[in-house]
Every structure is written in structure tokens, then in C-alpha cells.
PAFI-422771 format. One line per 4 residues: their letters; for each residue x, y, z of N, C-alpha, C. Coordinates in nm, 4 decimals. Example, Ala and Ser with C-alpha at 12.3 -4.5 7.8 and 13.67 -1.06 7.14 Angstrom:
<kevos>
AS> 1.3190 -0.5690 0.7800 1.2300 -0.4500 0.7800 1.3200 -0.3300 0.7800 | 1.2850 -0.2250 0.7080 1.3670 -0.1060 0.7140 1.2900 0.0030 0.7870
</kevos>
This chain:
<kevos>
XXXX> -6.5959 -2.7126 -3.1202 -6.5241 -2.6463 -3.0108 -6.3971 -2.7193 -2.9741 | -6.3787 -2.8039 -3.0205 -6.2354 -2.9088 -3.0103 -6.0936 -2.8287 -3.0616 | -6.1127 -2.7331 -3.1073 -5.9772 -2.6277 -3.1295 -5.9712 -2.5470 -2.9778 | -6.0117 -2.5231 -2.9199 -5.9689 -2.4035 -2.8422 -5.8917 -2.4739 -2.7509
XXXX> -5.8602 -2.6430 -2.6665 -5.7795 -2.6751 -2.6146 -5.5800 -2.6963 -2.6900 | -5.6357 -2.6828 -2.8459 -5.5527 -2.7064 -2.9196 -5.4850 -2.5679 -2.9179 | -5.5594 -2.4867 -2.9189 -5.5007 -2.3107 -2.9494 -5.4286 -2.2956 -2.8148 | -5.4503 -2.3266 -2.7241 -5.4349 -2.2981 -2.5533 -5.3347 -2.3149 -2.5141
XXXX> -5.2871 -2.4804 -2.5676 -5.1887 -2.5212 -2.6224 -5.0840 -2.4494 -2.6474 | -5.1099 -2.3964 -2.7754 -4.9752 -2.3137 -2.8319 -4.9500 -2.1765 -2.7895 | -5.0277 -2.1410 -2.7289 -5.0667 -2.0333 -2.6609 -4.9907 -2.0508 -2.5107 | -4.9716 -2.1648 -2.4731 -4.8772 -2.1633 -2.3714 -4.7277 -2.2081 -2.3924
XXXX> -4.7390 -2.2425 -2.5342 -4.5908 -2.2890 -2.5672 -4.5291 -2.1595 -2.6451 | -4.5905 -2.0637 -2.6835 -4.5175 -1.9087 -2.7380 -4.4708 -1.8642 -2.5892 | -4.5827 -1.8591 -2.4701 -4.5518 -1.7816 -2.3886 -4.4634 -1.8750 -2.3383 | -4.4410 -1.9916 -2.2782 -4.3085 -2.0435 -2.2623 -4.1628 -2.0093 -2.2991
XXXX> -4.1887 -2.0230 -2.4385 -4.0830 -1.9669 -2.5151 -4.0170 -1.8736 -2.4766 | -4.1755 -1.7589 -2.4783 -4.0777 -1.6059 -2.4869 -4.0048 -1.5610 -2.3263 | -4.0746 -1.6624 -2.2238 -4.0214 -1.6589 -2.0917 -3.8934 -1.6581 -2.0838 | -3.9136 -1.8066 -2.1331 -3.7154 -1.8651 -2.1706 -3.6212 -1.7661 -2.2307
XXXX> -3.6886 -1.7077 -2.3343 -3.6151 -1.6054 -2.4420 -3.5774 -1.5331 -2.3355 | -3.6758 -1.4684 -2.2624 -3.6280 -1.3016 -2.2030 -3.5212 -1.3693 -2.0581 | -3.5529 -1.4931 -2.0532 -3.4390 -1.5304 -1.9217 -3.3140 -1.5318 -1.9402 | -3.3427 -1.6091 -2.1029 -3.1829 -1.6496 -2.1158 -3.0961 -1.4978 -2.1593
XXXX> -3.2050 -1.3766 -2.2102 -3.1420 -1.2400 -2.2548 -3.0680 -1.1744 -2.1267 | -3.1570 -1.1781 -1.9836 -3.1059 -1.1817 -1.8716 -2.9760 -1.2292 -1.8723 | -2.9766 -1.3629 -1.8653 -2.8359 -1.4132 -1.8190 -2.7395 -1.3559 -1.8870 | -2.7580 -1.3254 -2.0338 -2.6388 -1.3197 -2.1345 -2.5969 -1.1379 -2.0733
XXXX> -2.6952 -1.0986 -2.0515 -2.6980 -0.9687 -2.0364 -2.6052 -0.9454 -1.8530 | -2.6240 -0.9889 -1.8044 -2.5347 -1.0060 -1.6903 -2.4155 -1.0701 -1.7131 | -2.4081 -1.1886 -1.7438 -2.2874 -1.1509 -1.8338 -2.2024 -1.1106 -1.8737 | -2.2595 -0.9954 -1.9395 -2.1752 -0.9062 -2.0188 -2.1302 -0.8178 -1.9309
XXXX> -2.2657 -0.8124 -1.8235 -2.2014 -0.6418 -1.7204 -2.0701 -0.7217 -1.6821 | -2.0849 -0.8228 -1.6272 -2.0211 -0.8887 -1.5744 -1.8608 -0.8622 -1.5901 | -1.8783 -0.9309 -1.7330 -1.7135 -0.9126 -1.8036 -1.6807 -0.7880 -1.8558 | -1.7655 -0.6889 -1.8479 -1.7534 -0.5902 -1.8798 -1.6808 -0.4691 -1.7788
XXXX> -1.7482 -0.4980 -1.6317 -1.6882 -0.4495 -1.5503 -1.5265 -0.5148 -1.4571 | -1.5293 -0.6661 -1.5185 -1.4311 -0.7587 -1.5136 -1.3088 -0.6827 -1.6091 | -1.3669 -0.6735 -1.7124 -1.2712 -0.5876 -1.7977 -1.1940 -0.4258 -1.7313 | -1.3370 -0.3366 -1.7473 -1.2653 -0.2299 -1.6600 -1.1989 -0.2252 -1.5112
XXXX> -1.2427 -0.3189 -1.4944 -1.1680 -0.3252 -1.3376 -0.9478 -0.4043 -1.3599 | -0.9835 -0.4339 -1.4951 -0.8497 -0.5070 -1.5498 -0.7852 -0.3864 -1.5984 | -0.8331 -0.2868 -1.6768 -0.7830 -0.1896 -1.7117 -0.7497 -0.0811 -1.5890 | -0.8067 -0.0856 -1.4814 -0.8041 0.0389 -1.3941 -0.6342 -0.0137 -1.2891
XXXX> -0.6483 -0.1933 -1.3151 -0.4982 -0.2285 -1.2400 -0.4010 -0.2003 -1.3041 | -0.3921 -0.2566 -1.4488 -0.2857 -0.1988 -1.5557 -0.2714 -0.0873 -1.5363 | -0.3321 -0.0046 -1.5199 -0.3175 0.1797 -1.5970 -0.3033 0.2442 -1.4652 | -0.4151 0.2062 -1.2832 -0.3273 0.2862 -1.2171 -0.1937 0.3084 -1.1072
XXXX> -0.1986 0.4057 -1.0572 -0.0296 0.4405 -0.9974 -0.0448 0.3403 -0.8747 | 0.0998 0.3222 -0.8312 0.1442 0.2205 -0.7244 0.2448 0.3009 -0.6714 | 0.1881 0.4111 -0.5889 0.2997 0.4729 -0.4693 0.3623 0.3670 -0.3757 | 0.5127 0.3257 -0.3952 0.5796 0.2545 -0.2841 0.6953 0.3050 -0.2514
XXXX> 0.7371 0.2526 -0.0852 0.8021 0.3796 -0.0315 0.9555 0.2084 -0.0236 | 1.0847 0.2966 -0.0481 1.1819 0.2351 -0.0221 1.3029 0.2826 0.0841 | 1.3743 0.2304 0.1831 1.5095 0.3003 0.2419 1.5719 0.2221 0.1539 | 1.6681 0.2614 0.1343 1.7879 0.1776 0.0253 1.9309 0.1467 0.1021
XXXX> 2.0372 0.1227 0.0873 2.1690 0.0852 0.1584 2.1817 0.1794 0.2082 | 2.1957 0.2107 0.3312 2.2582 0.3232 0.4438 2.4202 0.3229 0.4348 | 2.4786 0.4317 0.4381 2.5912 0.4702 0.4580 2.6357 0.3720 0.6017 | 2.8199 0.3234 0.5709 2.8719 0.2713 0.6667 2.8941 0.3599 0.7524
XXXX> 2.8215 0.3558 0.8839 2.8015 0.4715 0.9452 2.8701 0.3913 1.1253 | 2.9937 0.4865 1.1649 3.0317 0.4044 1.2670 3.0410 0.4840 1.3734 | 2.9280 0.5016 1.4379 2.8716 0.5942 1.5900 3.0151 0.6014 1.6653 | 3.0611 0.7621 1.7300 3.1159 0.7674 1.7950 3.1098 0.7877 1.9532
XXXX> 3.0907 0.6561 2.0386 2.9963 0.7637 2.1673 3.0329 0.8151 2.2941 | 3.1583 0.8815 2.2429 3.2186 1.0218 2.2789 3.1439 1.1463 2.2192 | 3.0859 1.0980 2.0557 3.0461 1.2232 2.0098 2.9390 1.2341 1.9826 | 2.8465 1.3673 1.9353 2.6994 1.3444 1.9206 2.7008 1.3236 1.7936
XXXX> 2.7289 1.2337 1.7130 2.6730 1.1770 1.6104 2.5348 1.1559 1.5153 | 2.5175 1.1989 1.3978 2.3810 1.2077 1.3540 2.3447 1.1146 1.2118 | 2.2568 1.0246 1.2055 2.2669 0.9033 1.0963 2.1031 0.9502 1.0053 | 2.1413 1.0200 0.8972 2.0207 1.0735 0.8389 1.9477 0.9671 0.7627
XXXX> 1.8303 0.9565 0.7740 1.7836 0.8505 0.7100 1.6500 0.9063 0.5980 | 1.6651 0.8549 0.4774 1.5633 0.9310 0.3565 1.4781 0.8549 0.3301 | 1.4149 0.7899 0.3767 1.2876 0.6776 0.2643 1.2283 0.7360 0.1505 | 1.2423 0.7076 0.0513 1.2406 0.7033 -0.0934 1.1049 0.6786 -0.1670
XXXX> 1.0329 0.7851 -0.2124 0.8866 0.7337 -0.2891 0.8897 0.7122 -0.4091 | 0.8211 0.5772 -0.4755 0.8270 0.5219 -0.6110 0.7203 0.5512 -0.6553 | 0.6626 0.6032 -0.7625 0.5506 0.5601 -0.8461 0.5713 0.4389 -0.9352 | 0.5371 0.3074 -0.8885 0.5526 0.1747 -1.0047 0.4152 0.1702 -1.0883
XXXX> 0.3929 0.2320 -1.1021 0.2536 0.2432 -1.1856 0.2976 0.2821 -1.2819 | 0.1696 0.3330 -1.4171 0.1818 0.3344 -1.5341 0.0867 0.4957 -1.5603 | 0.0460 0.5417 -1.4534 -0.0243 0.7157 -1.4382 0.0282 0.8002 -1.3388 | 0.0216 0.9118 -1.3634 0.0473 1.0053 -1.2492 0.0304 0.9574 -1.1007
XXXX> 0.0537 0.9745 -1.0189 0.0143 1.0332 -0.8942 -0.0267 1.1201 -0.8299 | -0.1156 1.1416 -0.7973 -0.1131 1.3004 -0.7555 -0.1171 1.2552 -0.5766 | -0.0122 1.2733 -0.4911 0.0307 1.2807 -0.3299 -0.0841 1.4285 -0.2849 | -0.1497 1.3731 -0.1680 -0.2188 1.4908 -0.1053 -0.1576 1.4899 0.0446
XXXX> -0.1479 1.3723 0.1047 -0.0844 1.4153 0.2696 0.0144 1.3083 0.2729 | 0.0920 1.3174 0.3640 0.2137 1.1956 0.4183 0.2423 1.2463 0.5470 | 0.2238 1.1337 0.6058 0.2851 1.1297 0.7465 0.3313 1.0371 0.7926 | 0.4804 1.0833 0.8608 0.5567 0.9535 0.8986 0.6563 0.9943 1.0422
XXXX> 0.7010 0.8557 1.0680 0.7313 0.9101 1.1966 0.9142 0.7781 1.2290 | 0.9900 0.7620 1.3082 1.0533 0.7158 1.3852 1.0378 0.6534 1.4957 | 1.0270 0.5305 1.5407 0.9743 0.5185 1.6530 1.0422 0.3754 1.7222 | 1.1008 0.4169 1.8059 1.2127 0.3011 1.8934 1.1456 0.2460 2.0172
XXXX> 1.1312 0.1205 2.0530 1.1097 0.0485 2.1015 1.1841 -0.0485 2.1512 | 1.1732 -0.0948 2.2588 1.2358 -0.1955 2.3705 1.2071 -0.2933 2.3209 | 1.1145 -0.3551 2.2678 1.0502 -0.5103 2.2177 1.0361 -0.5232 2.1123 | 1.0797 -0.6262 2.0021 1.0460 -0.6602 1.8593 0.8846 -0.6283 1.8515
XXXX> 0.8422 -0.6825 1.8742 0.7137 -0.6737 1.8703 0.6226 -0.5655 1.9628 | 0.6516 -0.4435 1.9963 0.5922 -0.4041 2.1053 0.4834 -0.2878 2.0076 | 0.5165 -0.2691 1.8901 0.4219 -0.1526 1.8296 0.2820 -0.1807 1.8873 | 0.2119 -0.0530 1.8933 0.0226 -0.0910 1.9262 -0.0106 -0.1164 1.7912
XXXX> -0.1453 -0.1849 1.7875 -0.2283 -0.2658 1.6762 -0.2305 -0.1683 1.5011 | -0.2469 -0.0340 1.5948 -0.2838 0.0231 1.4846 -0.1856 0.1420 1.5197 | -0.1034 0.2104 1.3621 -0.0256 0.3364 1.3821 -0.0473 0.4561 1.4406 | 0.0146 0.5203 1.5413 0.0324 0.6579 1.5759 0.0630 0.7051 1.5889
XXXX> 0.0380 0.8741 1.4990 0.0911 0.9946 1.5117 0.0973 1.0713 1.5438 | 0.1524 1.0683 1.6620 0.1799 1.2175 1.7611 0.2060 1.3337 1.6973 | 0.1472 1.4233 1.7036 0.1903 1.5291 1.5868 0.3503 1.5766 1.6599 | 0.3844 1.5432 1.7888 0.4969 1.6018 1.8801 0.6275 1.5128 1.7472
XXXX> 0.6441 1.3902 1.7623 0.7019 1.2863 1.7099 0.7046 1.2564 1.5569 | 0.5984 1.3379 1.4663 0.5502 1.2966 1.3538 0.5751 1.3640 1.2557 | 0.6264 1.3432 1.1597 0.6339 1.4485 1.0091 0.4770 1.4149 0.9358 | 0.4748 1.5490 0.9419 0.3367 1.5441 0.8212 0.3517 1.6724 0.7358
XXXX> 0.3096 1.6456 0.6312 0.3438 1.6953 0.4773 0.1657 1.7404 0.4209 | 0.0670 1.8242 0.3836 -0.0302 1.7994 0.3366 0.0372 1.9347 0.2166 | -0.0248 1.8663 0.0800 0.0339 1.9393 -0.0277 -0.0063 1.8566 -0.1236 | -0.0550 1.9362 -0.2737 -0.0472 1.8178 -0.4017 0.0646 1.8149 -0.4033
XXXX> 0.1642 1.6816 -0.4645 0.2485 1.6687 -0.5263 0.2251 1.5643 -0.5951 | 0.2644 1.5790 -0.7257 0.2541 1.4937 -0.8722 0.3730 1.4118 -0.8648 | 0.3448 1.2772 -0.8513 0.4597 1.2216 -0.8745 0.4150 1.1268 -1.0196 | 0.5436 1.1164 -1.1272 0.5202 1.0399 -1.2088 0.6362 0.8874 -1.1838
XXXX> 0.6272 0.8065 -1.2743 0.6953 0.6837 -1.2646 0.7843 0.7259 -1.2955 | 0.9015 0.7747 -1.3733 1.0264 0.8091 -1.3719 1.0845 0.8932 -1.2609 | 1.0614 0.9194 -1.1090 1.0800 1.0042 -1.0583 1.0843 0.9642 -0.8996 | 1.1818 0.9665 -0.8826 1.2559 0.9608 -0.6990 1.2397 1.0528 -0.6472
XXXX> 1.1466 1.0402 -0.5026 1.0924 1.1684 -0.4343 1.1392 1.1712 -0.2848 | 1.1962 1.2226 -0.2053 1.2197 1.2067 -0.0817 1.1523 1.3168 -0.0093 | 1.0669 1.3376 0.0624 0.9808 1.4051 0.0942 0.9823 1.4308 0.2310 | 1.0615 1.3350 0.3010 1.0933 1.3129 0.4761 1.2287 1.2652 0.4855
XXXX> 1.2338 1.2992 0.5928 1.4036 1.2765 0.6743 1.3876 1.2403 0.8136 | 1.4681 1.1425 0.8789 1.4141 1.1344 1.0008 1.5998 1.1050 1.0552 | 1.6234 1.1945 1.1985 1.7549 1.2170 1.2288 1.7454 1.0678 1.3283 | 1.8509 0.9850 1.3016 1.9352 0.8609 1.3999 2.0090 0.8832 1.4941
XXXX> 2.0210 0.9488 1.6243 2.1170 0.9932 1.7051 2.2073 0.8731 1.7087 | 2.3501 0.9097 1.6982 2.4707 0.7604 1.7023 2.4230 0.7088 1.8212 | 2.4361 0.7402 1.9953 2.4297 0.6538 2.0438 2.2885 0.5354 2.0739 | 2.1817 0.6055 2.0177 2.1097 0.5404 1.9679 2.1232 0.4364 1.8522
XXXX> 2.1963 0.4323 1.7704 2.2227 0.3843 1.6834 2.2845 0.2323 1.7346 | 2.3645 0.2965 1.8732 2.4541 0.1760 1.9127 2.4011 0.0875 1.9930 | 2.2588 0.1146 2.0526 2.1958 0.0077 2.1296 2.1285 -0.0657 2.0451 | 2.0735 0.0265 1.9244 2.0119 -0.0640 1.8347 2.0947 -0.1859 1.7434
XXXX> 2.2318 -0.1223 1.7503 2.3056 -0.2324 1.6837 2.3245 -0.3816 1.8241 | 2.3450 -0.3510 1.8747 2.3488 -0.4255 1.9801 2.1945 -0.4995 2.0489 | 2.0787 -0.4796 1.9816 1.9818 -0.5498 1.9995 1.9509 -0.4932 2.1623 | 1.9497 -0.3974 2.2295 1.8884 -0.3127 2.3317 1.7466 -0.2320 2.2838
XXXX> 1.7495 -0.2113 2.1737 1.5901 -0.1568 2.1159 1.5949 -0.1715 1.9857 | 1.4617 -0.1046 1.9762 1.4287 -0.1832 1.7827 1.3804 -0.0541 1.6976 | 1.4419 -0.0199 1.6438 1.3907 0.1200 1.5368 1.3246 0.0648 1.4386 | 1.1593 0.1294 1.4208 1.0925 0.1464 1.3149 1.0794 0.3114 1.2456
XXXX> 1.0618 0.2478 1.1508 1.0284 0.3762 1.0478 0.9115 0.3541 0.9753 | 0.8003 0.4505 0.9988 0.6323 0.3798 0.9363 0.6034 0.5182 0.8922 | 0.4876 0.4739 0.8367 0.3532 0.6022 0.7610 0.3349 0.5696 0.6325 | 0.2291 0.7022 0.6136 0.1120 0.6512 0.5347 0.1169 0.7470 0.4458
XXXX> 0.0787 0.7130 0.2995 0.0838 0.8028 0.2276 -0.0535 0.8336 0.1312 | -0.1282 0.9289 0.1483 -0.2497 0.9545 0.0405 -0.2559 1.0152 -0.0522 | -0.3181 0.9468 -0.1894 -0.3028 0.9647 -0.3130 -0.3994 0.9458 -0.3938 | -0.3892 1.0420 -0.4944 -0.5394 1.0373 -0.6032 -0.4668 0.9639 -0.6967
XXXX> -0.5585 0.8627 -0.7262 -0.5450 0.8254 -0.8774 -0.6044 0.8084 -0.9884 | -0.5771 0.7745 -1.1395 -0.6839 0.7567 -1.2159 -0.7819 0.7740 -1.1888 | -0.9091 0.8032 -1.2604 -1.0741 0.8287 -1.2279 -1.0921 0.8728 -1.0763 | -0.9974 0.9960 -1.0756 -1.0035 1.0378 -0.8664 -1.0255 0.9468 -0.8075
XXXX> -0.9574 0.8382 -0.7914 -0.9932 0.7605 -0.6676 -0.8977 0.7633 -0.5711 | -0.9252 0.8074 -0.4725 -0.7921 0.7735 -0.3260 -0.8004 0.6517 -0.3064 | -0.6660 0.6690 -0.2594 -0.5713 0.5104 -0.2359 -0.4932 0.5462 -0.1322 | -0.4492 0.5053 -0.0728 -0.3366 0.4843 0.0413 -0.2250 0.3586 0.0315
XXXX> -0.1196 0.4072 0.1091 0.0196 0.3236 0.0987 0.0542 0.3276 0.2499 | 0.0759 0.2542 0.2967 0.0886 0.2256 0.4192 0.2546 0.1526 0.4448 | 0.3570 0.2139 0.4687 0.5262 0.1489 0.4926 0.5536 0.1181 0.6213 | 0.6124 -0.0131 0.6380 0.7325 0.0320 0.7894 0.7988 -0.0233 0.7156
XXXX> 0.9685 -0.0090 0.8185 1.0786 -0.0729 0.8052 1.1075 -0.0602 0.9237 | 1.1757 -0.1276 0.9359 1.3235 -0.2316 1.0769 1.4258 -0.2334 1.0652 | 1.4942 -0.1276 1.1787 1.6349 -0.1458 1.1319 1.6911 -0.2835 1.1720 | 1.6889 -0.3848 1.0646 1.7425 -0.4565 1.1612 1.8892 -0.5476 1.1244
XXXX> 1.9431 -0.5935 1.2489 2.0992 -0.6204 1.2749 2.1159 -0.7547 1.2401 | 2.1822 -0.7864 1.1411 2.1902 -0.9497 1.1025 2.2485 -1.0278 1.1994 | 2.2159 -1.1541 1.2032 2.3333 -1.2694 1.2678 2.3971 -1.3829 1.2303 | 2.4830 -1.4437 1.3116 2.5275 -1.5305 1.2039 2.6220 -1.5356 1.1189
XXXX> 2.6162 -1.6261 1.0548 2.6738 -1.5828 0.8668 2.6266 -1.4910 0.7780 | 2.4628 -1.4415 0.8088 2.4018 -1.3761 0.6947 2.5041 -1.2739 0.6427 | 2.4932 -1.3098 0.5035 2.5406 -1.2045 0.4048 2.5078 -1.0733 0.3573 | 2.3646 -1.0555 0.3917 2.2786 -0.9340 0.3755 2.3560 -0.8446 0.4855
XXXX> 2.3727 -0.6888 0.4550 2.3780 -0.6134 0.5300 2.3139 -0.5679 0.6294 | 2.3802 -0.4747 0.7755 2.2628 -0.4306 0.8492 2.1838 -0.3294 0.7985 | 2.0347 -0.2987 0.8276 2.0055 -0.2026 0.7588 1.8875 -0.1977 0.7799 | 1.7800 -0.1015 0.6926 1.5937 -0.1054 0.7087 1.5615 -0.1946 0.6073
XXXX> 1.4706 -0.2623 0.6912 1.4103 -0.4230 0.5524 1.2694 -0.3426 0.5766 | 1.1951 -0.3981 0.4988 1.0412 -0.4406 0.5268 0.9627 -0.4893 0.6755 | 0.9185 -0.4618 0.7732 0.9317 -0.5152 0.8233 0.7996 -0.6104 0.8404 | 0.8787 -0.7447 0.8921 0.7398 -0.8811 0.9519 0.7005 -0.8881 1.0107
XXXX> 0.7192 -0.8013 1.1545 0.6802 -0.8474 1.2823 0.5712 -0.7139 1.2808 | 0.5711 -0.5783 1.2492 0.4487 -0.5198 1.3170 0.3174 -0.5746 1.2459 | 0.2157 -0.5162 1.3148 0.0755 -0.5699 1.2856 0.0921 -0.5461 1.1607 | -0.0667 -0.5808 1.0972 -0.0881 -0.6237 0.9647 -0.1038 -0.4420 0.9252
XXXX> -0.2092 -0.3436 0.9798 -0.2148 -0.2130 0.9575 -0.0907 -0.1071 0.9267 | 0.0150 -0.1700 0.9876 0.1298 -0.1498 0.8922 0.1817 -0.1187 0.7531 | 0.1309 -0.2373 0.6744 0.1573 -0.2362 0.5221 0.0264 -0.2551 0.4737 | -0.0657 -0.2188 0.5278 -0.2281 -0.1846 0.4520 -0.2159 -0.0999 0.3275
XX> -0.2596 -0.1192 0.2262 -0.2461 -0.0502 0.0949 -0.3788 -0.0871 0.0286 | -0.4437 0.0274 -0.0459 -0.5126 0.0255 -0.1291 -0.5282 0.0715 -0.2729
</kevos>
């Protein structure tokens, strides 16, 4: 009877084994999802669309305020991506303020105050879209040059992309008035100062 501690033995060193075996198949096997979905998630940045919204150099525009003067302003939609776009809503708005900083936390659109757009539109990467207009009254224009209030220009734009997924683009800009020496023109930048929900993008 001196074999059966011997058999018991090996009998716990197969099943050892095959423990190890099926663990380490585990790991390799996660792994793989791993880099696998590491991978497609690499392919889905390459390949999808990047709706971004631009104002570009404004016309030298010199308010008369004797007269009612009007300063049209176009913000500009990019597809920098490498797929279609397909645009389902946009809404955007104008909105002047007394304080650099006075926007609330999060954007709002008065429908009174607000352009909104709901419509497919296909935008591809070769293709400049202006989709909104928002009117600058001159003498408005002239307090803002003069640092009496602060013009933003914001909204949001929703979009299908690759494998239907919605995404959103979220813009402001600032008109804002250089000082100084700066060499940069006056004009709409990016702006730094509103909250972060501002330039939220997904």
C-alpha cells in the first residue's frame, strides 16, 4: 500500500499544474482583451471627427456713434477629423456682461437670446460651415472696446460620429481688447476666464 501516498502526490502536482495553466490562460487572455480594446479605442481616435468651432480676424470695423452701426460676426465650423460628421442640433448665443468673469457656472439658453439650429447636417473635413451669425450693435462695440463690458460668444454643438456615437463640442470666445505693446490684434480668442463647462468636449 506504499504507492497510493506516492500517486496522491502526483495527483496533486497535475492538478497544480493545470490550476497554474488555466490562470496563467486567464491572464494572457485579459490581456489580449485588454490590448485589444486598447487597440480599438486607438483606432476610434485616429478615424473619428473633431467638430471645432473658429471666429477668425474681424473686419477693421470703426463704430460710428452718431450711427446705428452693425458688426456681423460668423463663427466658423471645422471638421479636423478624418470621418464625416453628421451635426444634429447647435445652439449658440451672444452674451455681454459687465464683469470678466461674471458668466453662471454652467451655459444658458434663453430661447429669447439664443440661435438654435436642429437639422442633420454632414459636415466633412474639407469643408467651412457657418451655420450662425450673431449681430454687434457699434455702440456696443464701443464700450466693449473701452473695457465697460465683456462680449462672449458660446454654444454647443451635437454630433454623430463613427460607430453612432454622440459627441459634443462645447466653444466660447472673448472679444477681447489688447494692451500695451501686444502685437496681436483686437478680436475673439478662446476664451480663459469662463468656467470649465464652457469648452467641455467629448
Amino acid at each position: 500500500m506504499g504507492y497510493i501516498p506516492h500517486y496522491a502526490f502526483w495527483v496533486f502536482m497535475v492538478n497544480a499544474v493545470l490550476v497554474l495553466a488555466t490562470l496563467a490562460i486567464a491572464i494572457f487572455a485579459a490581456i489580449q482583451a485588454r490590448a485589444a480594446k486598447a487597440s480599438a479605442d486607438a483606432f476610434v481616435k485616429a478615424e473619428r471627427a473633431y467638430v471645432m468651432v473658429d471666429i477668425g480676424k474681424i473686419p477693421d470695423f470703426q463704430p460710428d456713434p452718431n450711427k446705428v452701426d452693425i458688426l456681423w460676426v460668423f463663427p466658423t465650423l471645422h471638421n479636423r477629423g478624418r470621418t464625416i460628421a453628421r451635426i444634429t442640433k447647435i445652439v449658440a448665443r451672444a452674451h455681454q456682461i459687465a464683469v470678466l468673469d461674471g458668466l453662471p457656472p454652467e451655459p444658458e439658453y434663453p430661447l429669447s437670446k439664443s440661435v438654435v439650429l436642429e437639422r442633420d447636417i454632414w459636415l466633412a473635413g474639407d469643408v467651412a460651415f457657418q451655420p450662425v451669425q450673431f449681430p454687434v450693435a457699434g455702440f456696443d462695440l464701443i464700450t466693449i472696446r473701452e473695457r465697460k463690458s465683456f462680449l462672449y460668444i458660446y454654444g454647443c454643438i451635437d454630433y454623430i460620429d463613427i460607430g453612432e456615437t454622440e459627441r459634443k463640442t462645447n466653444f466660447c470666445f472673448i472679444y477681447w481688447v489688447q494692451a500695451g505693446f501686444n502685437p496681436n490684434p483686437d478680436g475673439f480668442y478662446v476664451s480663459t476666464s469662463a468656467p470649465r463647462a464652457y469648452t467641455r468636449c467629448t
